[in-house]
C-alpha positions in Angstrom: 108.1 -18.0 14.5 111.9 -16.9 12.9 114.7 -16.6 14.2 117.7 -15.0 13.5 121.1 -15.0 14.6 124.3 -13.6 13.6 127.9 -15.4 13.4 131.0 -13.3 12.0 134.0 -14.1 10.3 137.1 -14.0 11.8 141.3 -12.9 11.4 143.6 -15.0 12.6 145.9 -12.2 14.0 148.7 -14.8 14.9 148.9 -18.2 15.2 148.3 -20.3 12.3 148.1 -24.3 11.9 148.6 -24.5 15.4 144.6 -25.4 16.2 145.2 -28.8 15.2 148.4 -29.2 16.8 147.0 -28.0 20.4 148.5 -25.2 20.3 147.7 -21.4 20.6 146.2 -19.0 18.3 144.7 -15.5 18.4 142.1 -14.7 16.4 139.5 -12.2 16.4 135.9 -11.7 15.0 135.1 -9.3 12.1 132.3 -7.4 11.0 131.2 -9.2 8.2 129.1 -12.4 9.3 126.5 -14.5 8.0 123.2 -14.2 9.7 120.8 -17.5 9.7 117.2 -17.1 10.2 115.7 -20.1 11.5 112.0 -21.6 11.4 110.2 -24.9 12.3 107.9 -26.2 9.3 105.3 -29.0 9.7 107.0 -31.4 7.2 110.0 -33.5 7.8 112.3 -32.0 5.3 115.2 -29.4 6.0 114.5 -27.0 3.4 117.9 -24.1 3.0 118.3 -21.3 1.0 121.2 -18.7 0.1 120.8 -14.9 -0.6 124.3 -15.5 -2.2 122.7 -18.5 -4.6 120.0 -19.5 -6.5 119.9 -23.1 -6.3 117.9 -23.7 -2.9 117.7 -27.5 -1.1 115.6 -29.3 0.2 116.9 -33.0 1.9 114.7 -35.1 3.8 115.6 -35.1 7.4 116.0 -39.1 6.9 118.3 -38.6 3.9 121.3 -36.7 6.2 124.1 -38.4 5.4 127.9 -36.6 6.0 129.9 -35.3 3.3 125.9 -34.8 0.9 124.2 -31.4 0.2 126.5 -29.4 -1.9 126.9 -26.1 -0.4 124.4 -26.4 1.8 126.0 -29.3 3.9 127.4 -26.8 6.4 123.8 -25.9 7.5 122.8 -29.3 7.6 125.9 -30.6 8.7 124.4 -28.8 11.9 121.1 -30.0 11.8 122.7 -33.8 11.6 124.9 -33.4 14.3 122.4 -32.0 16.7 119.5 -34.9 15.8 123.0 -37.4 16.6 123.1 -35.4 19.8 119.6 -36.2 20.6 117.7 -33.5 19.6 113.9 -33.6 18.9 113.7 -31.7 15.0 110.7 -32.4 13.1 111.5 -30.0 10.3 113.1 -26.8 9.6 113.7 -24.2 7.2 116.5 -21.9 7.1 117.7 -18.6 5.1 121.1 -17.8 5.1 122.8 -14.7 4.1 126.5 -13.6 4.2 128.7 -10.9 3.7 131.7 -12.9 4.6 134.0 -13.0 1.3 133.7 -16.9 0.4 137.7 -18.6 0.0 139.6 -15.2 1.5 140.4 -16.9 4.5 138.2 -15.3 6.8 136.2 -17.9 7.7 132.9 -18.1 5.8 132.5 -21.4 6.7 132.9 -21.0 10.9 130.0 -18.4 10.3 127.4 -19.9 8.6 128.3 -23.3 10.7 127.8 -21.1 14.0 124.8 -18.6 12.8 122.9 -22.0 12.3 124.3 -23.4 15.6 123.1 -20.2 17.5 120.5 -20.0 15.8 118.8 -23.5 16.3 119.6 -23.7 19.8 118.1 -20.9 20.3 114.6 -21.8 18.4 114.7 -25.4 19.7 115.1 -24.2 23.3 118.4 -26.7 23.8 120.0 -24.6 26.0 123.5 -25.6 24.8 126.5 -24.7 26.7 129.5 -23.1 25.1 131.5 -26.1 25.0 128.3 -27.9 23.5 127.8 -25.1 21.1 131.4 -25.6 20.3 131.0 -29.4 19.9 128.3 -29.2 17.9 130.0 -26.6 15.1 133.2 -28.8 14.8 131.0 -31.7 14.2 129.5 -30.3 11.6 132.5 -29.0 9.7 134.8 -32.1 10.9 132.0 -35.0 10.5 129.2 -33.9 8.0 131.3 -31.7 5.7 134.6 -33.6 5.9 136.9 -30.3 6.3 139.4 -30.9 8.4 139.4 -27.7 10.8 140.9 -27.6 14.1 138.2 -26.0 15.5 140.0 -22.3 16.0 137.4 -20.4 13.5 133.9 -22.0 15.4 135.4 -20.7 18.7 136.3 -17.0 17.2 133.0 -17.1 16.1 131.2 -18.4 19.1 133.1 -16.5 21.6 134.9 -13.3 20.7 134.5 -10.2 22.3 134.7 -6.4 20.7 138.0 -4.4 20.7 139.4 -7.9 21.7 141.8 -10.8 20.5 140.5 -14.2 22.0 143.9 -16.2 23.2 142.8 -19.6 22.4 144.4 -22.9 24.0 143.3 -25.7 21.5 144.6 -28.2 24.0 141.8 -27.2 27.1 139.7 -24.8 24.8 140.3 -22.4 27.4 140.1 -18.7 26.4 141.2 -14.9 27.4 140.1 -11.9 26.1 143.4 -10.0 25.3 142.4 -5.7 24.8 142.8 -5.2 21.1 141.5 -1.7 20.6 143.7 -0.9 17.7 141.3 2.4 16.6 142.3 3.7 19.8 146.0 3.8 19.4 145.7 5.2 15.9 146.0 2.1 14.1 144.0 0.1 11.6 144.0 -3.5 10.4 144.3 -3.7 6.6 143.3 -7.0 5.2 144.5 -7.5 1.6 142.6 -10.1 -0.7 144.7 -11.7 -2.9 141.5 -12.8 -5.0 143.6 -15.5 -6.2 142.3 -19.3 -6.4 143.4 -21.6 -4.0 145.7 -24.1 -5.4 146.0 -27.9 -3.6 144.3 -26.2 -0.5 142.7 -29.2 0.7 145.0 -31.6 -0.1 148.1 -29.5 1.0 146.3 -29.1 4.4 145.9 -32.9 5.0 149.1 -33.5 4.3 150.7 -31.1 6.9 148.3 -32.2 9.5 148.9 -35.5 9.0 152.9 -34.8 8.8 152.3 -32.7 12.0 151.3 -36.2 13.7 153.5 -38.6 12.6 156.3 -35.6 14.3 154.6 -36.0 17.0 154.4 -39.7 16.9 158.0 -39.5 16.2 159.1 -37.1 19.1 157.0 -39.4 21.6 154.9 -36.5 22.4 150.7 -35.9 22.3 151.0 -33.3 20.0 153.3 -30.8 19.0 152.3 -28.1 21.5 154.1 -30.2 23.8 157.5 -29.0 22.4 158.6 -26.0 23.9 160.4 -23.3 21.8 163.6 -24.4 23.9 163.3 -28.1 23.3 163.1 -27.8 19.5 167.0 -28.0 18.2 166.6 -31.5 20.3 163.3 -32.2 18.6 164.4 -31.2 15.4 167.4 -33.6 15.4 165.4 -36.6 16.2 163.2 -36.5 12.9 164.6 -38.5 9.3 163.7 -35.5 6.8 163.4 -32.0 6.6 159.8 -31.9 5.5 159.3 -32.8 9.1 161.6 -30.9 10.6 160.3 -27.6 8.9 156.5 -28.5 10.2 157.8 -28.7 13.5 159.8 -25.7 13.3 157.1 -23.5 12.4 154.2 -24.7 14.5 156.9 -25.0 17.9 158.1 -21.1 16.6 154.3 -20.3 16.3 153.5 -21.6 19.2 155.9 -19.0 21.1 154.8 -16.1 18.9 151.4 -16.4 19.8 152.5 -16.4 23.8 155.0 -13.0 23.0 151.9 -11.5 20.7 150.0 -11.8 24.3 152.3 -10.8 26.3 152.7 -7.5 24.7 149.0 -6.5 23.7 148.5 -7.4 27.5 151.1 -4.7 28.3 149.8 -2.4 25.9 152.7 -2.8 23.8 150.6 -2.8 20.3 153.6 -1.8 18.4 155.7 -4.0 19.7 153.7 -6.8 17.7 155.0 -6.1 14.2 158.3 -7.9 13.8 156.6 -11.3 15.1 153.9 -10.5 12.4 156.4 -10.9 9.9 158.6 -13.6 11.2 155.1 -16.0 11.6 154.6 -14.5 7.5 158.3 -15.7 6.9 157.8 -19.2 8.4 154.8 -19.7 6.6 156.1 -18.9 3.3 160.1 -21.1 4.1 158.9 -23.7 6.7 155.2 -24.6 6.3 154.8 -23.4 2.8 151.7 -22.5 2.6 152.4 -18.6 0.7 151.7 -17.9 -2.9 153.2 -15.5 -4.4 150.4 -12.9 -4.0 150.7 -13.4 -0.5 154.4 -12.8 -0.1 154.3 -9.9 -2.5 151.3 -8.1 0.0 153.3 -8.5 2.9 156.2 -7.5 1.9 154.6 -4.1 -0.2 152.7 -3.6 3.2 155.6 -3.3 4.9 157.6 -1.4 2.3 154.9 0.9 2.8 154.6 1.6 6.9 153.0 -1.5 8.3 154.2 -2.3 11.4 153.9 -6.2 10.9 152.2 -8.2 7.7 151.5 -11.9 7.7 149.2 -14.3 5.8 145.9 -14.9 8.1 143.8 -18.5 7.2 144.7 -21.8 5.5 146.9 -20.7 3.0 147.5 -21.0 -0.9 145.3 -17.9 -1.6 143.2 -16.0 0.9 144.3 -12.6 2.4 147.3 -10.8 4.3 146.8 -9.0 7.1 148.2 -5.8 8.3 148.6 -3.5 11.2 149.0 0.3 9.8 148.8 3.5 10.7 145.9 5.0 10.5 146.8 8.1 8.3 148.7 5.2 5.8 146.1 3.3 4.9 145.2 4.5 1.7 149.0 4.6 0.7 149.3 0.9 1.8 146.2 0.2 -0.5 147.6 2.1 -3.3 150.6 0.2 -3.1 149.6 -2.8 -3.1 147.3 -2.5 -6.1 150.5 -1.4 -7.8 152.7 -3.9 -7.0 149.8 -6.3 -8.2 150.0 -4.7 -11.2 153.4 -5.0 -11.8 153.3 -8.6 -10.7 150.3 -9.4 -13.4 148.0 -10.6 -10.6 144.6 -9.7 -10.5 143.4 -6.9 -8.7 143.5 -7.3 -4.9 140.7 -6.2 -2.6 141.6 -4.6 0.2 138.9 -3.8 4.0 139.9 -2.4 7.1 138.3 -4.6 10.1 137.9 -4.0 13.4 137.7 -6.9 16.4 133.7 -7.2 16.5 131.8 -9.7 18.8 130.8 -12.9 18.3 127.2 -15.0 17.8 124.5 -12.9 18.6 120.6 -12.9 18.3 119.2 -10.4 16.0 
């Protein structure tokens, strides 16, 4: 017997690097998703295949080992982390297939990790709890793969809702469905891929996230969600060099845009959104550098051309922009993007409107 679960992608709407730092973030779920189908098989291998590649693996269950399989060691990461959980799995096979653009910074990772979670503990009758279903995702990313995720994506994946942002507290892993129906107020969200290749991604990331500790370390606090946006000129004087300073600037400035983002969707204030849009883009690109120029030139065309608010949405150092538009701009914010791509001599961008979807589901 198969079966087959769905996981999407996600957009960070607001709120980015904070996951790590116990902060707050506000993602939601997208339509495109990776479904797994899921099947139990006599022998004790773990036998994965892509209908994006055509190199499938097989691994011995015995053979797991974190940070082995290639590009299938998010699947198995899961398989790993459940057997370390306690799980009885005598052998498995599993197809996976994904619509989710791999490296935009949507989170192509989050929903293959969480279609396989889903999807297992759902054949395997585990019964897993959200948090457990949680736990087990992050392990597979954090543990098995080695990727250093603060866990923000597996939730949006796991536990968004449709026509809704998920307020996430990354500190209690709390969450609130915030209304997000942009379609109904006209609007659309624009995502803009730069198509460009990620330069020092994984290194760059480590290196913040470990600069984000030693601040905290520093400032004598857990973490720095602990900072509140009026302790910060404090905070900031207490730290020997500006690389630190300008982490905690932006993730303590973050932190409060994510709270005002909330506060006005809660009110219905939709609009009213834009301007921190930007500002989170702007801290991004001077404080936590993590904007190419790609990035800063979509944004800033986006808004030229009638956004409301722009920012860069995932890790960083490629990957998209989103933006909220009007609905009758759209294709004028496309075209001038494309142009000002052009002009720029960067490849040509790909561009998708998304609308807040749901999250894991069976099929």
């Amino acid at each position: 017997m198969s079966i087959r679960w769905r996981a999407p992608g996600r957009v960070n709407l607001i709120g980015e690097h904070t996951d790590y730092n116990d902060g707050f973030a506000l993602p939601f779920a997208i339509e495109a998703g990776c479904t797994a189908s899921v099947q139990k098989v006599d022998e004790p291998v773990l036998r994965m295949r892509s209908a994006q590649r055509d190199d499938p693996v097989e691994l011995a269950l015995a053979d797991l080992r974190p940070r082995t399989g290639g590009w299938a060691a998010y699947a198995a990461g899961v398989v790993w982390a459940l057997r370390e959980g306690g799980a009885e799995i005598s052998g498995l096979e599993l197809a996976l297939d994904s619509d989710v653009p791999s490296g935009s910074g949507l989170s192509s990772s989050a929903a293959l990790v969480c279609s396989v979670t889903t999807a297992l503990d759902d054949l395997l009758g585990l019964h897993l709890s959200d948090a457990d279903l949680l736990a087990v995702s992050r392990r597979a990313e954090n543990d098995y793969v080695g990727a250093p995720t603060g866990g923000m994506d597996q939730i949006a994946s796991l536990r968004c809702t449709q026509d809704h942002a998920l307020f996430c507290d990354m500190r209690s892993l709390e969450v609130e469905q915030v209304p997000f129906d942009v379609a109904a107020q006209g609007f659309a969200v624009l995502v803009v891929d730069s198509r460009a290749e990620h330069r020092h991604a994984d290194g760059e990331y480590s290196q913040r996230r470990e600069g984000c500790e030693r601040a905290a370390q520093l400032l004598g606090v857990d973490a720095l969600r602990d900072i509140a946006r009026a302790q910060l000129g404090d905070a900031l004087a207490q730290l020997p060099d500006d690389e630190l300073r300008r982490y905690v600037r932006h993730v303590v400035t973050e932190n409060d845009r994510v709270e005002r983002t909330v506060d006005l969707l809660r009110a219905g204030r939709l609009t009213d959104i834009g301007p921190l849009l930007n500002e989170s883009h702007a801290s991004m690109r001077d404080d936590y550098r993590i904007t190419i120029p790609e990035l800063d030139v979509a944004a800033d065309t986006l808004v030229g051309a009638g956004a409301i608010g722009a920012r860069m949405t995932g890790g960083g150092f490629g990957g998209c922009v989103i933006a909220v538009v009007d609905q009758g701009v759209v294709a004028d914010a496309e075209r001038a993007v494309r142009d000002a791509y052009e002009a720029n001599g960067f490849r040509d961008p790909g561009t998708m409107t998304v609308r807040p979807g749901s999250g894991a589901h069976r099929l």
